[in-house]
DRENDO-1510 file (C-alpha; in Angstrom, 1 decimal, always signed):
<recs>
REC; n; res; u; v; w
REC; 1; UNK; +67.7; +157.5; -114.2 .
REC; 2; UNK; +69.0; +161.1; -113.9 .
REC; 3; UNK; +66.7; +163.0; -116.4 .
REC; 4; UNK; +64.8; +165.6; -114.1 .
REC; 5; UNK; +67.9; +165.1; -111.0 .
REC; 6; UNK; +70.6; +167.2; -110.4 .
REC; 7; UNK; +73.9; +165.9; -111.8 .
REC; 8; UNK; +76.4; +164.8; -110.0 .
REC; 9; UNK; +79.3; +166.6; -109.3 .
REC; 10; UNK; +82.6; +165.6; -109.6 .
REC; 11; UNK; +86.3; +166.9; -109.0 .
REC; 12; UNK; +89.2; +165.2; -111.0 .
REC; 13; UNK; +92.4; +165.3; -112.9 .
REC; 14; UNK; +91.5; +166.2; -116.4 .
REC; 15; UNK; +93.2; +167.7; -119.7 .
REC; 16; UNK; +92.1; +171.2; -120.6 .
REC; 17; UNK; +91.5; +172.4; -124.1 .
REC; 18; UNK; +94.6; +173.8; -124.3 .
REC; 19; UNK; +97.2; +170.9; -123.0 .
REC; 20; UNK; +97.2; +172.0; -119.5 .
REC; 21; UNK; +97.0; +169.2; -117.1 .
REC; 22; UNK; +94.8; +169.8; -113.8 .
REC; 23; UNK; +94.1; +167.9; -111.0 .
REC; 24; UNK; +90.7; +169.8; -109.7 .
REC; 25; UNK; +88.4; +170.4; -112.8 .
REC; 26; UNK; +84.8; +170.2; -111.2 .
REC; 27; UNK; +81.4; +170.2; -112.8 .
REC; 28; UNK; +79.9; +172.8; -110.9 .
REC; 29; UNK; +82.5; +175.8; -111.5 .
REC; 30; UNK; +82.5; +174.6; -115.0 .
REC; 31; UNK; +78.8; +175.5; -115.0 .
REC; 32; UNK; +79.4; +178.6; -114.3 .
REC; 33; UNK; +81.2; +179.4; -117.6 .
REC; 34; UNK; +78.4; +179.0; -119.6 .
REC; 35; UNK; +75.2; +180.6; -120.4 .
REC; 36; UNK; +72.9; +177.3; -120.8 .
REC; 37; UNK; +74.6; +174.4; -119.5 .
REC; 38; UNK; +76.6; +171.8; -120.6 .
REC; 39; UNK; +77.0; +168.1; -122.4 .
REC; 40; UNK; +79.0; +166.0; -120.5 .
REC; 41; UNK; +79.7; +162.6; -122.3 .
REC; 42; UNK; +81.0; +159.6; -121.8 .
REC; 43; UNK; +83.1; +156.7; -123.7 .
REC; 44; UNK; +84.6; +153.4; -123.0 .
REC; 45; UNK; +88.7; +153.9; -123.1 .
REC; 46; UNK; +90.7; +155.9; -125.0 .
REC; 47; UNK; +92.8; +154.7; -127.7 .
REC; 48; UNK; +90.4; +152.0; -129.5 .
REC; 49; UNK; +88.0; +152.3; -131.6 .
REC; 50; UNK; +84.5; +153.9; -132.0 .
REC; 51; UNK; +85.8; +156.5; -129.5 .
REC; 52; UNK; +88.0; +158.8; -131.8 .
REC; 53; UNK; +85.0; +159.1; -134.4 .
REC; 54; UNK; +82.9; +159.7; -131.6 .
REC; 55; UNK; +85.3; +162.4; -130.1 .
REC; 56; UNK; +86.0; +164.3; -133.4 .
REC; 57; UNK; +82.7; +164.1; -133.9 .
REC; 58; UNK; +82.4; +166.0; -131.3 .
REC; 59; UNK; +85.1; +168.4; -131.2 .
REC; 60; UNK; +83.9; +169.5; -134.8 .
REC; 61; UNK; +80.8; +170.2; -132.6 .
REC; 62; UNK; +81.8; +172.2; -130.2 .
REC; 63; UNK; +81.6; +175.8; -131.5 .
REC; 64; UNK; +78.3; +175.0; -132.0 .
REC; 65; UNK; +77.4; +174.0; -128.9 .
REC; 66; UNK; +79.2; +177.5; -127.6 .
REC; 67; UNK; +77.1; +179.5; -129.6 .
REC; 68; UNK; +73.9; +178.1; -128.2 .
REC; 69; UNK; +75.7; +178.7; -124.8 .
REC; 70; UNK; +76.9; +175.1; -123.8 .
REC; 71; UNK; +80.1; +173.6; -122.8 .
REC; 72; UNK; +81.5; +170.1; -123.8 .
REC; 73; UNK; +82.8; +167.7; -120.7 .
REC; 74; UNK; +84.4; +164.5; -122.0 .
REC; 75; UNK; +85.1; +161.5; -119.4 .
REC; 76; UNK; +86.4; +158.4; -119.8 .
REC; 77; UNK; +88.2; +155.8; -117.3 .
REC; 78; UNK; +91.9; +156.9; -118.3 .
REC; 79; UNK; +94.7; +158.7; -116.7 .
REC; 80; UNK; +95.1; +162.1; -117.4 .
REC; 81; UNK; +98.4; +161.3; -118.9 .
REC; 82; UNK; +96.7; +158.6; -121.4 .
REC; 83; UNK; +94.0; +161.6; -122.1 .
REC; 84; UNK; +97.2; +163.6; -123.1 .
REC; 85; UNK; +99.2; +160.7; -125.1 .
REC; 86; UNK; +95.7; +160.4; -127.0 .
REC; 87; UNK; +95.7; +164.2; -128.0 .
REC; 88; UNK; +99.5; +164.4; -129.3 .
REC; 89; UNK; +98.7; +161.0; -130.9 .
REC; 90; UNK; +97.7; +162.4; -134.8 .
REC; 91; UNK; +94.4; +161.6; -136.2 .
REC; 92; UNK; +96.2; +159.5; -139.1 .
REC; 93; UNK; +97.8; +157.0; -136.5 .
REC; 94; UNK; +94.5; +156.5; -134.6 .
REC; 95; UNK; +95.0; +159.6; -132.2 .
REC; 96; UNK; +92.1; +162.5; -131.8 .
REC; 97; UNK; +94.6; +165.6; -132.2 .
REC; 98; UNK; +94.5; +169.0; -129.9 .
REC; 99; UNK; +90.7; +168.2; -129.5 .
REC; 100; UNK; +88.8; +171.6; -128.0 .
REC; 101; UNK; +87.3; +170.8; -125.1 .
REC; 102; UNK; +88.5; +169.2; -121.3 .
REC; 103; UNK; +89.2; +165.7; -121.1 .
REC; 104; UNK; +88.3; +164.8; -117.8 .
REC; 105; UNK; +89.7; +161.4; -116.0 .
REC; 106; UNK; +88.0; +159.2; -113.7 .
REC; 107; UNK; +90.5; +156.6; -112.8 .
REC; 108; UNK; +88.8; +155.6; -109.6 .
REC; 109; UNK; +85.5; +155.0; -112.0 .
REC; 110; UNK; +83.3; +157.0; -109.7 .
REC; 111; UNK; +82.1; +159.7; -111.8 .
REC; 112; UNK; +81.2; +156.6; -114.4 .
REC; 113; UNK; +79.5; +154.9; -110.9 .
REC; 114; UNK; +77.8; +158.1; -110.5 .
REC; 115; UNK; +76.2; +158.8; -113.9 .
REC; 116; UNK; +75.4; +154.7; -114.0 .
REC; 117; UNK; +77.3; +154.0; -117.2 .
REC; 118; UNK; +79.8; +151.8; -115.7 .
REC; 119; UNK; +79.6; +148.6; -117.4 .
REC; 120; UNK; +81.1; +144.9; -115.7 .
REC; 121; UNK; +82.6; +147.3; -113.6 .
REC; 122; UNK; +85.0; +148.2; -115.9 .
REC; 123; UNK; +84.4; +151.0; -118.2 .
REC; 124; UNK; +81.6; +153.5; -119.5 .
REC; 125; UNK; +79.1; +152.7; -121.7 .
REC; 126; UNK; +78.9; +155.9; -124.4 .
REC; 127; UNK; +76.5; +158.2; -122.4 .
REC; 128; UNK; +75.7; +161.6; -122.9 .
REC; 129; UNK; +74.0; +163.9; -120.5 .
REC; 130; UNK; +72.2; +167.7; -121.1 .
REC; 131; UNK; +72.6; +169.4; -117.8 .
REC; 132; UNK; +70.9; +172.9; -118.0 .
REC; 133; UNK; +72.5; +176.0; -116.2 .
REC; 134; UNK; +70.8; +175.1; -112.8 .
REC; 135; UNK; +73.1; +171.5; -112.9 .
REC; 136; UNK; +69.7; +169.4; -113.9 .
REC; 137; UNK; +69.9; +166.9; -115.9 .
REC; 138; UNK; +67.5; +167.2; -118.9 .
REC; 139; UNK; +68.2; +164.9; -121.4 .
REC; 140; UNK; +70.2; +161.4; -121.6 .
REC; 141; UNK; +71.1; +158.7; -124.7 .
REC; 142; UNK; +72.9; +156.0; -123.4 .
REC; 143; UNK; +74.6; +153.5; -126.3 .
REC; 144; UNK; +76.1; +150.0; -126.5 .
REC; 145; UNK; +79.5; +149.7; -126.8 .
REC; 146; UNK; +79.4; +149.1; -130.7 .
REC; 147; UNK; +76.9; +152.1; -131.3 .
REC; 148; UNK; +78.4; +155.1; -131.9 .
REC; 149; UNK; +76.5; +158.4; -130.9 .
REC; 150; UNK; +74.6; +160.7; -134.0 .
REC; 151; UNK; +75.9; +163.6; -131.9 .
REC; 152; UNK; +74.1; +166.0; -134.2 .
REC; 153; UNK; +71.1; +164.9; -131.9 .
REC; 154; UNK; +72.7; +166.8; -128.8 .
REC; 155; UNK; +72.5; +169.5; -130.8 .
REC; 156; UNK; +69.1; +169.4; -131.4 .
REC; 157; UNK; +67.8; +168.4; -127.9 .
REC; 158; UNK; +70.6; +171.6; -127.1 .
REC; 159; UNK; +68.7; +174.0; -129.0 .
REC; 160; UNK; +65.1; +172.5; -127.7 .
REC; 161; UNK; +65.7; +172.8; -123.9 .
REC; 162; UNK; +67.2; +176.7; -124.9 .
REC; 163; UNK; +63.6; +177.3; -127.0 .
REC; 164; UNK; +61.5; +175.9; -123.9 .
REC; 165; UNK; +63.2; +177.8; -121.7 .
REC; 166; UNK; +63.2; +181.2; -123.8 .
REC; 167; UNK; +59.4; +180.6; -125.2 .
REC; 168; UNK; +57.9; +178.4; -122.4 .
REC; 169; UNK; +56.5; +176.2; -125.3 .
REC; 170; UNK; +56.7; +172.5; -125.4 .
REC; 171; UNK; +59.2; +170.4; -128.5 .
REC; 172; UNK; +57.3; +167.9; -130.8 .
REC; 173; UNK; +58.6; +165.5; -132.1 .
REC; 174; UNK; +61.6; +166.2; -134.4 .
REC; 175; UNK; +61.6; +169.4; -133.4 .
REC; 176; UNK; +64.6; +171.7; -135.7 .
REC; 177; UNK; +65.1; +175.3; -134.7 .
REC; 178; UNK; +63.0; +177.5; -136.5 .
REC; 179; UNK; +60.3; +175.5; -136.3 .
REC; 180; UNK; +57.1; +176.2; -134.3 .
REC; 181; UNK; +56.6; +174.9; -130.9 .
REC; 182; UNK; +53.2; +173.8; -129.1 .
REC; 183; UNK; +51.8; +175.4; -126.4 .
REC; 184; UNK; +51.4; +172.7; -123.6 .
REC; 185; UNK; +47.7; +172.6; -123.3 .
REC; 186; UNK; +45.0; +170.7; -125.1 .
REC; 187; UNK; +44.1; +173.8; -126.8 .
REC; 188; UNK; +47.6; +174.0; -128.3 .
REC; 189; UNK; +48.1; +170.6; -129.4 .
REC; 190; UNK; +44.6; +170.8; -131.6 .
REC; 191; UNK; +46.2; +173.8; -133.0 .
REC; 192; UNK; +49.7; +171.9; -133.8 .
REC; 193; UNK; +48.1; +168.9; -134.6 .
REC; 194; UNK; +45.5; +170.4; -137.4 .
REC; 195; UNK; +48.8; +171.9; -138.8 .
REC; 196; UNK; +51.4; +169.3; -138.8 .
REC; 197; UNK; +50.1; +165.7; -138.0 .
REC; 198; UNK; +50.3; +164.6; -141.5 .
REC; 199; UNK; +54.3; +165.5; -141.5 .
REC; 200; UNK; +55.7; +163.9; -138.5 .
</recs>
């Protein structure tokens, strides 16, 4: 269980956003280039099938996630050269496209080992990790292989950890920005409570 831990860091091969094939992307400097944090998520193998939906799902995402100050990490068991067959593969013949964020590979299966969504030993089950700017991990979904990911929910728990953090106020449940937050004492659930119990 990593919630509340610090993430693991890593250092492997990976496939930038822009094509470029590198051989020492690392967690921790990618940290760096971002304001909150970032997602880092996980899926079985590339070229099959929930994984592209999953992935564009995700890239459509990903200006979003920027503008809340988070990066996008993806990780799967492949080779960095399979990560970059996948991207020049088109979306109409089962490919993702020039997706928008690093594709990072862990051939050796450690970083999988590491985030414990190594499954049989043989590939990642479809995780997804928060991991605020101080590399903690906040927030975790972890899905069967044949469950794809509502990755409109990263979102949400994206802009929750940024509204406790900015307001020091606690996220009830379903929680949207723009809503109203509760003060984390018994005080300030009677308030939220009186106001909104009947609506959750």
């Amino acid at each position: 269980m990593l919630v509340t831990r610090r993430a693991p860091d890593f250092k492997a091969a990976a496939v930038l956003a822009n094509g470029q094939i590198v051989d020492d992307f690392e967690l921790s400097k990618e940290l760096q280039a971002h304001k909150n944090g970032v997602v880092v998520f996980f899926w079985p193998k590339d070229f099959t099938f929930v994984c592209p939906s999953e992935i564009l799902a995700m890239d459509h995402r990903v200006k979003d996630f920027k503008e809340k100050g988070f990066g996008v990490i993806g990780v799967s068991i492949d080779s960095d050269v399979v990560h970059f067959a996948w991207r020049n593969t088109p979306v109409d013949q089962g490919g993702i496209g020039n997706v928008t964020f690093p594709m990072v590979s862990d051939i050796t299966k450690q970083i999988s080992r590491d985030y414990d969504v190594l499954v049989n030993g043989a590939v990642a089950l479809r995780g997804s990790f928060l991991i605020d700017k101080n590399q903690i991990v906040r927030h975790a979904v972890i899905n069967d292989l044949p469950l794809g990911r509502n990755m409109d929910e990263m979102l949400r728990m994206a802009d929750a950890l940024v509204f406790f953090q900015e307001h020091g106020e606690v996220c009830p449940a379903g929680w949207q920005k723009g809503q109203e937050g509760m003060k984390p004492t018994a005080e300030g659930v009677k308030e939220y409570l009186k106001k909104n119990a009947n609506a959750l």
